[in-house]
C-alpha positions in Angstrom: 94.4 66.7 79.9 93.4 63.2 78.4 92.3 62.8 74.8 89.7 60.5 73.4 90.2 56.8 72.5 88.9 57.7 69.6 89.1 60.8 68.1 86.9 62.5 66.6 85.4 62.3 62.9 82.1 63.3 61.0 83.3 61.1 58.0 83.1 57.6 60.1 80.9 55.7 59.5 81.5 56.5 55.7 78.3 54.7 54.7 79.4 51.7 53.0 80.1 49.8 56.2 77.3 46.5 56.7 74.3 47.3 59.5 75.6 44.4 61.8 78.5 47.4 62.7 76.2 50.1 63.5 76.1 49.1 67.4 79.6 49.2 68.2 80.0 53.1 66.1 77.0 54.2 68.2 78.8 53.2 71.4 81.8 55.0 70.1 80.2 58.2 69.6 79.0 57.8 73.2 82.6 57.0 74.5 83.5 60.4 72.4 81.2 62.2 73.5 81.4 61.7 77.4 85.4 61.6 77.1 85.0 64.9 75.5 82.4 66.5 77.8 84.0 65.1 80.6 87.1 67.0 80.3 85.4 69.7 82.5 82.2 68.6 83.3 81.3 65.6 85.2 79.4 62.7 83.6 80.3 59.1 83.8 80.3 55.9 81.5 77.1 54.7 82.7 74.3 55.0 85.1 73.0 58.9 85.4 73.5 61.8 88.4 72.0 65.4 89.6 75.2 66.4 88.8 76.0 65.5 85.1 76.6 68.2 82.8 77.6 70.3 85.7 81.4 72.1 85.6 83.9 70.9 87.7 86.2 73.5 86.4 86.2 76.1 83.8 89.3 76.6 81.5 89.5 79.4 78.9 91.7 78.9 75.8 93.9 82.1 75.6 92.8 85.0 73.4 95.3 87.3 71.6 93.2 90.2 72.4 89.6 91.2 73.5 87.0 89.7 71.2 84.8 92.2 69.3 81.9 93.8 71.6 78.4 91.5 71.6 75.4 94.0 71.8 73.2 91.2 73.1 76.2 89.5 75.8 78.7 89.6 78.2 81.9 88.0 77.4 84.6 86.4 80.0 87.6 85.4 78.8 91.5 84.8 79.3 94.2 86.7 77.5 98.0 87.7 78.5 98.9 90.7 79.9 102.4 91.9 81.3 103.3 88.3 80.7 101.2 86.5 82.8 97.7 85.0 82.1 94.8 87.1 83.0 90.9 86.5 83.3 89.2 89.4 81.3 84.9 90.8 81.4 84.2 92.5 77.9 80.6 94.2 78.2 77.9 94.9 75.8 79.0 97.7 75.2 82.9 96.8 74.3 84.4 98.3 77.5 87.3 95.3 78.8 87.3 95.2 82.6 90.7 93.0 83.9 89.7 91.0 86.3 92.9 89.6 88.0 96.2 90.9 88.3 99.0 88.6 89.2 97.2 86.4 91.4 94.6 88.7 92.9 91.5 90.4 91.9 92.8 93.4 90.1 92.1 96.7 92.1 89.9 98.3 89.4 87.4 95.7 89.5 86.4 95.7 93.1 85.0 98.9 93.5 83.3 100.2 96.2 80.5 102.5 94.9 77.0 104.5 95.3 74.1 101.8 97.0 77.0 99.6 98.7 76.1 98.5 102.1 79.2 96.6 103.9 78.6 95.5 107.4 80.6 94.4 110.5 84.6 94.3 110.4 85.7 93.4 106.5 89.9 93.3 106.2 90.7 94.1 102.9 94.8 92.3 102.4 95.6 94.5 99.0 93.1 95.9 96.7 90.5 98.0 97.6 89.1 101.6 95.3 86.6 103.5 97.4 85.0 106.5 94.8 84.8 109.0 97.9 82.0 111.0 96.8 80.1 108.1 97.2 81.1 106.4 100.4 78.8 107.2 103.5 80.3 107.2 106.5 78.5 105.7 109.8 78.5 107.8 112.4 78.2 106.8 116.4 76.9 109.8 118.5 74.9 108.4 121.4 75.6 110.1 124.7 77.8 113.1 125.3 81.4 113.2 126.5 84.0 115.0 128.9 87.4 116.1 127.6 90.3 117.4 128.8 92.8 120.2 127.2 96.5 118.0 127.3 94.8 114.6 128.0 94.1 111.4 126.2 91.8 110.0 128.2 87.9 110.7 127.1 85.0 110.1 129.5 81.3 109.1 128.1 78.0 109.7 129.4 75.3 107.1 128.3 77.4 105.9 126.0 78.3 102.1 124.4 81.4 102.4 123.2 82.5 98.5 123.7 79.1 97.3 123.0 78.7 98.8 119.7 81.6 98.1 118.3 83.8 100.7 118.9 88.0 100.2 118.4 91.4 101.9 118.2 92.0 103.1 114.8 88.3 104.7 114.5 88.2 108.7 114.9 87.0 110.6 117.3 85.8 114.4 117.5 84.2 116.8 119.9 80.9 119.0 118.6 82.3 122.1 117.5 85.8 121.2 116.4 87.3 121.0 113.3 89.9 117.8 113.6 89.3 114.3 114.8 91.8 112.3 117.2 93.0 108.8 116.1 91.0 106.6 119.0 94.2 104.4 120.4 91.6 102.2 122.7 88.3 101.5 124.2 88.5 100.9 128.2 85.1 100.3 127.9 81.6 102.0 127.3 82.3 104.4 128.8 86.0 105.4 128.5 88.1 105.5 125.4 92.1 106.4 124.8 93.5 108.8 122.4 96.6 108.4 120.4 97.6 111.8 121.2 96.3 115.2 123.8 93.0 116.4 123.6 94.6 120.1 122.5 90.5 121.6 122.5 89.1 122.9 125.6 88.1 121.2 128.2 84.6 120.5 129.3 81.9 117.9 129.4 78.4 117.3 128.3 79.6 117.5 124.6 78.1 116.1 122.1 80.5 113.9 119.8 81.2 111.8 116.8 83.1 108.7 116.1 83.9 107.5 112.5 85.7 104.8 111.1 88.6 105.0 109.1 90.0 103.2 106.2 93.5 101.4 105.8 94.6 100.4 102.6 98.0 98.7 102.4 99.4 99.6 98.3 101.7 98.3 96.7 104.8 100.2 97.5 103.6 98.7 101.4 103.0 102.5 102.7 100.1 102.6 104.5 97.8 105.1 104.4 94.5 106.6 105.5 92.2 107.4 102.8 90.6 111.0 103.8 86.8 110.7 102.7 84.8 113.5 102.2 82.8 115.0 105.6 79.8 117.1 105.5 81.5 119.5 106.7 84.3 121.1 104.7 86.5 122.5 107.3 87.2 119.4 109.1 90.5 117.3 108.4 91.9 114.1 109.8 94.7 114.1 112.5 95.8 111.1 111.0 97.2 111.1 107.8 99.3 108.0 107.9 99.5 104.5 109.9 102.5 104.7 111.2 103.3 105.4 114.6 104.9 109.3 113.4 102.3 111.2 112.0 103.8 113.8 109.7 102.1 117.5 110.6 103.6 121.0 109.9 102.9 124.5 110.9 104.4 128.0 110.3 103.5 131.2 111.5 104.6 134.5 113.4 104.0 136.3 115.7 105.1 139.8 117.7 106.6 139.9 120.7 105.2 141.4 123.8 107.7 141.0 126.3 106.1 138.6 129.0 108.5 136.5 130.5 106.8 133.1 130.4 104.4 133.4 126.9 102.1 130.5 125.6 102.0 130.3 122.2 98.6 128.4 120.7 97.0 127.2 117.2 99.1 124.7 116.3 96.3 122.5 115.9 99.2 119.2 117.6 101.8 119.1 120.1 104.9 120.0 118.2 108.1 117.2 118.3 110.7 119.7 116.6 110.6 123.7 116.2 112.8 126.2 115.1 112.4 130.1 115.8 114.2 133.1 114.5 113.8 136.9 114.9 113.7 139.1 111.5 116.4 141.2 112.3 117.9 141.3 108.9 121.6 140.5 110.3 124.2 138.1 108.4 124.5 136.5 111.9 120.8 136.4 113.2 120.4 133.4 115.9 118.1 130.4 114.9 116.8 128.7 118.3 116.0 124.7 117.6 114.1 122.5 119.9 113.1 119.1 119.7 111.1 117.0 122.6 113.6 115.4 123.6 115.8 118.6 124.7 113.8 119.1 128.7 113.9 122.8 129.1 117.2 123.5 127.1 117.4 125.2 123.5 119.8 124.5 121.0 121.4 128.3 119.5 122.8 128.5 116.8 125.1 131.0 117.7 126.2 130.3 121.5 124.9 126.5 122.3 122.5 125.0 124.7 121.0 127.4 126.8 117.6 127.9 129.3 114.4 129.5 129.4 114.4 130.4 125.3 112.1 128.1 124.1 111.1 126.2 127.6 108.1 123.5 126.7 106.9 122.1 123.8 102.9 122.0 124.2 99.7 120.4 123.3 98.7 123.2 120.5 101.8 125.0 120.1 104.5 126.4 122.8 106.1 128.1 125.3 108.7 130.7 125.1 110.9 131.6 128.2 112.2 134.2 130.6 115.0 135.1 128.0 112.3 137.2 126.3 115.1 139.3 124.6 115.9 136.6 122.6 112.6 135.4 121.6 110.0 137.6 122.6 111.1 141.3 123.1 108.4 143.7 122.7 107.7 144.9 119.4 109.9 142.6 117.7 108.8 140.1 114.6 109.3 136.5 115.0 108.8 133.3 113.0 108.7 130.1 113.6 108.0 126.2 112.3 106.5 123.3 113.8 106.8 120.1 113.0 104.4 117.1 114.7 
């Protein structure tokens, strides 16, 4: 940053000096004052502009710590914090907002909250603090749809799925049930992809709901979804993370009844690793494990891989086999956990 040819003194001229000088000290102060002003404004040594005065950048000088609170004013500043040089907002009322944080706008500042409209597709790279209570979602219902128990595939009726803007990541959810499916693609208006089974029943004419959701890469790089609140209490996301595994668990029992081939239900997701076991209160009681991955064998703890124990994984739960005496004999107490 240049200094000025002159620098600067209230006690020149002292006064004593003859009138003939007076000229050449008033074009001084001139020089002074443009070099001065022109450190971040723009004004030039002669001639005038729409411009002049006008910032062409703004620097702060540091501040050891906030200033004191200004009833009447609004304060922005710059002061260090964690070692690096920040840009700081005190309010009227003395409350310090930081601005930036390490070369971005600090998370806490950019806050969506209550009367915020955002429209069309906004990517947000880092920072972004949604108050949930206050976040409406938008909801597309137009048309009804046809969905199928164990398939991905959903079928619209009047709808515009393409044309309105519709895309994989948004949610998706039947009238009447209590979890929406991750949407993995629109086809086009009138067919969309899930990321996983439809594990409701089927039918069609249905009225329907798609929401978007909300990705927020942290720090720490996990990516998440945020779960905003929903009218309705009872209804949960089916995705509760970005990644391609989404982490679900279930446990539960049941008695058995002795049919050969029994579907199990309620898991709510198609299972990817289970283990069962019968309360028989033994030292040496059996653990059965299946993954899907295993085809129609079971993993025993005591005795290997065998057939027809546990024989499917399926949509919402599974499927125990035709060696009912190991994990469903009649009057019996099992339990079992699921894992998605």
């Amino acid at each position: 940053m240049a200094l000025p040819t002159v620098a600067w003194s209230e006690l020149t001229p002292p006064g004593t000096e003859q009138k003939s000088l007076g000229d050449n000290r008033i074009r001084e102060l001139k020089t002074q004052l443009r070099e001065i002003l022109g450190v971040d404004h723009e004004m030039d040594s002669s001639g005038s502009g729409a411009e002049w005065g006008m910032h062409d950048v703004i620097r702060l000088i540091e501040q050891g710590a906030a200033p004191g609170a200004d009833a009447d004013h609004v304060q922005i500043y710059q002061r260090e914090i964690d070692g690096l040089k920040e840009l700081c907002c005190l309010d009227a009322a003395g409350n310090e907002v930081q601005l930036t944080s390490a070369g971005v706008i600090d998370v806490d500042a950019v806050t969506l909250d209550t009367n915020q409209a955002i429209t069309g597709l906004k990517t947000f790279d880092n920072h972004l603090t949604m108050r949930q209570g206050n976040i409406v979602l938008t909801i597309y219902n137009t048309g009804t749809v046809t969905v199928t128990n164990g398939n991905t595939v959903v079928t619209g009726a009047g709808t515009d799925w393409d044309d309105s803007g519709m895309k994989a990541g948004m949610f998706f959810m039947v009238a009447g049930d209590t979890r929406y499916y991750e949407i993995a693609s629109i086809t086009n208006n009138l067919t969309l992809v899930l990321t996983e089974v439809y594990a409701g029943t089927t039918g069609g004419g249905s009225n329907f709901e798609i929401c978007p959701g909300v990705d927020g890469m942290w720090p720490d790089q996990h990516k998440t979804i945020s779960v905003l609140d929903h009218p309705d209490a009872s209804v949960t996301y089916a995705k509760l993370a970005a990644s391609a595994f989404v982490p679900r668990f279930k446990t539960g029992t049941y008695v058995g009844d002795g049919t050969v081939l029994r579907v199990h239900t309620g898991a709510g997701f198609q299972p990817k690793f289970m283990a069962l076991y019968e309360h028989l209160n033994h030292a040496n009681d059996p653990i059965y494990v299946k993954t899907d991955q295993d085809g129609a064998y079971t993993k025993k703890s005591e005795g290997g891989w065998q057939l027809n124990l546990i024989v499917s994984l399926d949509a919402d739960g599974f499927t125990t086999g035709s060696l009912f005496l190991n994990v469903n004999e009649a009057g019996r107490d099992y339990s079992y956990a699921l894992f998605g």
